[in-house]
C-alpha positions in Angstrom: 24.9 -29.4 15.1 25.7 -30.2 18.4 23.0 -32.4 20.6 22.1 -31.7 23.9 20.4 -33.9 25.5 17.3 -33.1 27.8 16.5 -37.0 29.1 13.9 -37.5 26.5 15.0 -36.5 23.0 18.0 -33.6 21.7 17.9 -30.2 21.4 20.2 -28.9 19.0 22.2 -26.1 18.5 22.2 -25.1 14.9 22.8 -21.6 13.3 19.7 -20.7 14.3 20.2 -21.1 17.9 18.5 -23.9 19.8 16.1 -26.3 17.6 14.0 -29.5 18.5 15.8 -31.9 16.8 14.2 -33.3 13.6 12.6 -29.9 12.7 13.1 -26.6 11.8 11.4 -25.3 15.1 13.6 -23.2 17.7 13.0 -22.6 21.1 12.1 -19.7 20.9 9.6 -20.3 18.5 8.0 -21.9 21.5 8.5 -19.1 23.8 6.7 -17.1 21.8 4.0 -18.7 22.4 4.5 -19.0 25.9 5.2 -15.2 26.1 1.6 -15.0 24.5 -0.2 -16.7 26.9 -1.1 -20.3 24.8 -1.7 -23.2 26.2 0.5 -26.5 25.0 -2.6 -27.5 23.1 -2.9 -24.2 21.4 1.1 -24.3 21.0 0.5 -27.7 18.9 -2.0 -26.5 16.8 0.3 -23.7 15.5 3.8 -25.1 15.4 4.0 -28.8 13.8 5.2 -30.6 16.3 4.4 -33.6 18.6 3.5 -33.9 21.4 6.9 -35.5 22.8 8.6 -32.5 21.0 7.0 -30.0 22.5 7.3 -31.4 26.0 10.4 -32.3 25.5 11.1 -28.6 24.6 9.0 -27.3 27.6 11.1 -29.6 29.9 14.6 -28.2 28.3 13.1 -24.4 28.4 12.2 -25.2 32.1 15.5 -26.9 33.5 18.2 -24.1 31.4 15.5 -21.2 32.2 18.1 -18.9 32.7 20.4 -19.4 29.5 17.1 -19.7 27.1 15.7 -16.8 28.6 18.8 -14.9 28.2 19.4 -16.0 24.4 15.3 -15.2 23.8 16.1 -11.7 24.9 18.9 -11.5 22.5 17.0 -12.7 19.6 13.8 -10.2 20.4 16.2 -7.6 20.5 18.2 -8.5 17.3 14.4 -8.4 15.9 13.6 -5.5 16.7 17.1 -3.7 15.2 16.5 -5.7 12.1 12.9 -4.0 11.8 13.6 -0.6 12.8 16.5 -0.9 9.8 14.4 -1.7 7.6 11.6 0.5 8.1 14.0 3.1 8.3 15.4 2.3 5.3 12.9 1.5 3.7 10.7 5.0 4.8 11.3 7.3 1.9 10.9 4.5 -0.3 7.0 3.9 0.7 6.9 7.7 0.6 7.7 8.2 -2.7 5.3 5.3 -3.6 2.8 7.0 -2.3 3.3 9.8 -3.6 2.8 8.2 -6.9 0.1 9.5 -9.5 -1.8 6.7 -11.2 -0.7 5.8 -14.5 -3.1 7.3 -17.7 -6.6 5.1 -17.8 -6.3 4.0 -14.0 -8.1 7.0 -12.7 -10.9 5.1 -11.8 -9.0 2.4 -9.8 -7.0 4.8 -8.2 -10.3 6.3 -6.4 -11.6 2.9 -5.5 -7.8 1.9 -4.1 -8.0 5.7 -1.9 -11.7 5.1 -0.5 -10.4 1.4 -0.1 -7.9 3.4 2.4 -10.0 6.0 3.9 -12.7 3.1 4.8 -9.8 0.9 6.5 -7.7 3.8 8.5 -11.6 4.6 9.9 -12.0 1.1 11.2 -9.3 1.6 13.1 
C-alpha cells in the first residue's frame, strides 16, 4: 500500500484502488454516493466512517478530480462487463430453473410460490 497524502490523513492505493486509510472503504464507494445525490450526513450514515474520513476523502476526490473521476469510470464500466457476463452466463441456467416442475407432494406450494409471482410482476 502506498500512502498519499491529502494534508489531513492518507489515502491509499491498495488492490482495490484508492481506500481511506484504516478501512476497507474506496473512493469510489464515496462517489457513489455523490453520483446519487447524498448529502455528507446521509454519506455517514451509510458508509462507517468519520467524519475526518470522509472529509478528508471529499477534499482528496476534490483536489485529483480528474484522475478519480477517470478511475470511477473505469471501475463502473468493469461493473457493468462483470454483470452483463454473468447474466449472460448465467441466462439459460435461470431458464431451465424455471422451467422446473415441482417435485411430487409440493403441488400446493408451487401454486402459492406462482400467485406469489403473478401478485409481484402486477405491482410493478
Amino acid at each position: 500500500m502506498t500512502p498519499i497524502s491529502n494534508g489531513q490523513s492518507a489515502i491509499v492505493r491498495t488492490e482495490r484502488g484508492l481506500t481511506i486509510s484504516g478501512t476497507r472503504i474506496t473512493l469510489y464507494d464515496v462517489m457513489d454516493h455523490l453520483a446519487m445525490g447524498r448529502p455528507p450526513q446521509l454519506i455517514l450514515n451509510w458508509l462507517p466512517l468519520t467524519e475526518e474520513q470522509l472529509d478528508s476523502a471529499l477534499i482528496y476526490i476534490e483536489r485529483n478530480r480528474a484522475e478519480v473521476e477517470s478511475e470511477y469510470q473505469e471501475i463502473l464500466k468493469t461493473a457493468e462487463e462483470v454483470q452483463q457476463y454473468w447474466e449472460e452466463r448465467n441466462r439459460e441456467r435461470f431458464a431451465r430453473i424455471a422451467a422446473t416442475l415441482p417435485k411430487v407432494g409440493r403441488e400446493t406450494l408451487w401454486e402459492k410460490l406462482q400467485a406469489q409471482k403473478a401478485r409481484h410482476a402486477a405491482e410493478l
